[in-house]
C-alpha positions in Angstrom: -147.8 -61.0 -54.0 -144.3 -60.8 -55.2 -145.2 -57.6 -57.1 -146.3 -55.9 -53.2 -143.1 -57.0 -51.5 -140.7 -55.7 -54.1 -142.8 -52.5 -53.4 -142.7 -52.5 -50.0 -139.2 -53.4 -49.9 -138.3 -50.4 -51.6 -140.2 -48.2 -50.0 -138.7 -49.0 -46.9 -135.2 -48.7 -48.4 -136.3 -45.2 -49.9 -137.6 -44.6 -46.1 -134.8 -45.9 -44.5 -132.4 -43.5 -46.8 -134.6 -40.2 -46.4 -134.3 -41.0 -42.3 -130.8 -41.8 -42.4 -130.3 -38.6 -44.6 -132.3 -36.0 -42.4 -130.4 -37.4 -39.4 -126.6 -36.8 -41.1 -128.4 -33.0 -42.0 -129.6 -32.8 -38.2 -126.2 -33.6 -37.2 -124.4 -31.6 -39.3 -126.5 -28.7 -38.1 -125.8 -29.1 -34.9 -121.8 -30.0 -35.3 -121.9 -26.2 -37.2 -123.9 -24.5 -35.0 -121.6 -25.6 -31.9 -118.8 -24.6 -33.8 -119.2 -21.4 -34.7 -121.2 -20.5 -31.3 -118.1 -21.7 -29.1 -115.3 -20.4 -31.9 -117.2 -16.6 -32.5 -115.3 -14.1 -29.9 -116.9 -10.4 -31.0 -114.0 -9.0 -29.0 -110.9 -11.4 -30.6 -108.4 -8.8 -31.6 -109.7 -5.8 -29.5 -108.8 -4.3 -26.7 -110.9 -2.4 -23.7 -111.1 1.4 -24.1 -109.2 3.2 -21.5 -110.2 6.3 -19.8 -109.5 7.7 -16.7 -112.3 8.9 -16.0 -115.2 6.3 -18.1 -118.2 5.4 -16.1 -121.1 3.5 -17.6 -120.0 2.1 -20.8 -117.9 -0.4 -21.8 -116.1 -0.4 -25.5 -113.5 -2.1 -27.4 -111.2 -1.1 -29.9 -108.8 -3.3 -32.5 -105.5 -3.9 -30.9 -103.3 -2.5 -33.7 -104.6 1.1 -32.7 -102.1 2.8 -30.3 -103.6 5.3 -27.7 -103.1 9.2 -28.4 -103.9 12.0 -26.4 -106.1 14.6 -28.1 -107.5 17.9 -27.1 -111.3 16.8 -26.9 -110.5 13.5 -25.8 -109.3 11.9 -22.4 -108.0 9.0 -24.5 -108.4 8.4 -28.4 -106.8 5.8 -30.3 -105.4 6.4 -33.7 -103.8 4.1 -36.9 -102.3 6.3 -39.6 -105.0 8.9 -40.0 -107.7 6.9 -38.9 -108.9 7.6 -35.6 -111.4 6.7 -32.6 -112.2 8.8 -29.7 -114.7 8.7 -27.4 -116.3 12.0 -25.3 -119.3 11.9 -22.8 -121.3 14.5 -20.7 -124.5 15.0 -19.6 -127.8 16.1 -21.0 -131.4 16.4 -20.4 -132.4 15.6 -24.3 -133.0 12.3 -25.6 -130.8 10.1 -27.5 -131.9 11.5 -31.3 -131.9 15.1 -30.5 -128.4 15.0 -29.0 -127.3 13.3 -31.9 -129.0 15.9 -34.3 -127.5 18.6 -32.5 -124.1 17.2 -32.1 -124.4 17.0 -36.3 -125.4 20.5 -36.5 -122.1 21.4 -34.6 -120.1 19.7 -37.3 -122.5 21.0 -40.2 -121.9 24.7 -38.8 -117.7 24.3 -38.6 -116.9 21.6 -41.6 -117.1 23.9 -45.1 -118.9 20.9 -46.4 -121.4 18.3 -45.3 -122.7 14.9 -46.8 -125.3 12.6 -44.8 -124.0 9.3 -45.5 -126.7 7.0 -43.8 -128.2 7.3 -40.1 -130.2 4.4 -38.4 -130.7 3.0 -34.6 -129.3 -0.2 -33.8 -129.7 -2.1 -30.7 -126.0 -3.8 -29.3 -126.7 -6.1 -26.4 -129.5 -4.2 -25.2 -127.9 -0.8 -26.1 -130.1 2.0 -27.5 -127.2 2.8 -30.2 -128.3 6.0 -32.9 -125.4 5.6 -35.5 -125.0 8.5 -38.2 -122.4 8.0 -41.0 -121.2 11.1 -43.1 -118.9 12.9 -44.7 -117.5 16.8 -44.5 -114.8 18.8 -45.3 -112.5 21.2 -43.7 -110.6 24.0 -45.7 -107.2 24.4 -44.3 -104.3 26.6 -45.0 -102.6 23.2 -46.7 -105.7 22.8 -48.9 -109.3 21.5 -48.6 -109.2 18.0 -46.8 -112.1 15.8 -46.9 -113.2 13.4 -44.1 -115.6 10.8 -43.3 -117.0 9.7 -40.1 -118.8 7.0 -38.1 -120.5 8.3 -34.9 -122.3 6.5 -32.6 -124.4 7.9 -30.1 -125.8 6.1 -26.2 -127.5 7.1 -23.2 -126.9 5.9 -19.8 -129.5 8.2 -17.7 -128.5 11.4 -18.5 -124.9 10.5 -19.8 -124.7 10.5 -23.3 -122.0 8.9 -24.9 -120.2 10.2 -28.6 -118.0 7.9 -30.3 -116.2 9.0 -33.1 -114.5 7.5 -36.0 -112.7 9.6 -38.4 -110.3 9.5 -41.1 -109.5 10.9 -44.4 -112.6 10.0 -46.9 -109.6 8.6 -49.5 -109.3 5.8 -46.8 -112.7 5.6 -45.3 -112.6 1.9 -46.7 -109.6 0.8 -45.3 -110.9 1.6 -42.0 -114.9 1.1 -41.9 -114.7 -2.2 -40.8 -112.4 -1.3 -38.0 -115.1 1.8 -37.0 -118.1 -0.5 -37.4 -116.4 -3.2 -35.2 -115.9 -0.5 -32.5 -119.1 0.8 -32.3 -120.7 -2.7 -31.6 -118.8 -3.5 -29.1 -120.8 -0.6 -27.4 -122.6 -1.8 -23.9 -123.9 0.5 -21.3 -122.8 -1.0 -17.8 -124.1 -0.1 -14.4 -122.4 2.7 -12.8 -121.0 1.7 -9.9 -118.9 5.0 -8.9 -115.4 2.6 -10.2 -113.4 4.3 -13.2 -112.9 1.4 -15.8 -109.0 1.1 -16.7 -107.9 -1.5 -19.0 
């Protein structure tokens, strides 16, 4: 008899342990969980896109980028030679083929062309076709080589071209920054407003 307490008396204490274990894991879990859900801002450090003229999307960009003025954009942001602008117009074709043919413009310009990766990605229910790559452009100063980030949306028939450019020699100083950007995509309803900052 003495032989089946002992037993049971430690199998209780191993119980007892496991339960009290799985409960400190459970709570842990939680405590973490809370933590980084309340603590996570995806827009901490960025700042809302300003156009005059921007209907339909919504997009951030980091706050150390200063606005510039640009002949194909109504307002791009730049940071040394990095920089992200943002064009829109409409089209009958769906989001891939604009993209493809927006590439083909740059592959018929640049003097070179490198496909770096292309893939859809869905940003808070935002149809978002991304295309990475790399071209260059042969200038009076020399050949200059650049790499991009574009990211392509539809609202109806506006389609919406970001673009994120620098020189390919500092392409990983800034991906981060152009990756951020881009998923802070969102189409928003169009409610005939302008969005200002």
């Amino acid at each position: 008899m003495k032989k089946h307490t002992l037993a049971a008396l430690i199998t209780a204490v191993v119980l007892l342990a496991a339960a009290g274990a799985g409960l400190v894991y459970y709570f842990n879990i939680q405590k973490n969980s809370d933590a980084s859900t309340s603590s996570f801002d995806e827009h901490a450090g960025m700042k809302t896109y300003r156009a005059s003229t921007l209907k339909g999307l919504s997009l951030y960009v980091p706050d150390d980028y200063t606005e510039n003025e640009e002949e194909y954009f109504d307002v791009s942001y730049k940071k040394s030679d990095a920089r992200i602008g943002l064009t829109w117009e409409e089209t009958d074709n769906d989001i891939v083929n604009y993209s493809s043919n927006a590439i083909d413009q740059y592959k018929s310009i640049a003097d070179g062309f490198t496909l770096i990766d292309e893939h859809d990605e869905d940003i808070s229910g935002t149809a978002v076709h991304v295309v990475e790559f790399g071209y260059m452009l042969s200038l009076d100063s020399g050949d200059k080589n650049y790499s991009c980030i574009a990211a392509y949306a539809l609202n109806g028939k506006t389609a919406y071209v970001l673009t994120c450019t620098c020189e390919a020699d500092n392409f990983s100083t800034y991906r981060d920054d152009f990756v951020r950007t881009y998923r802070t995509m969102q189409l928003v309803p169009d409610l005939g407003e302008t969005q200002t900052s």
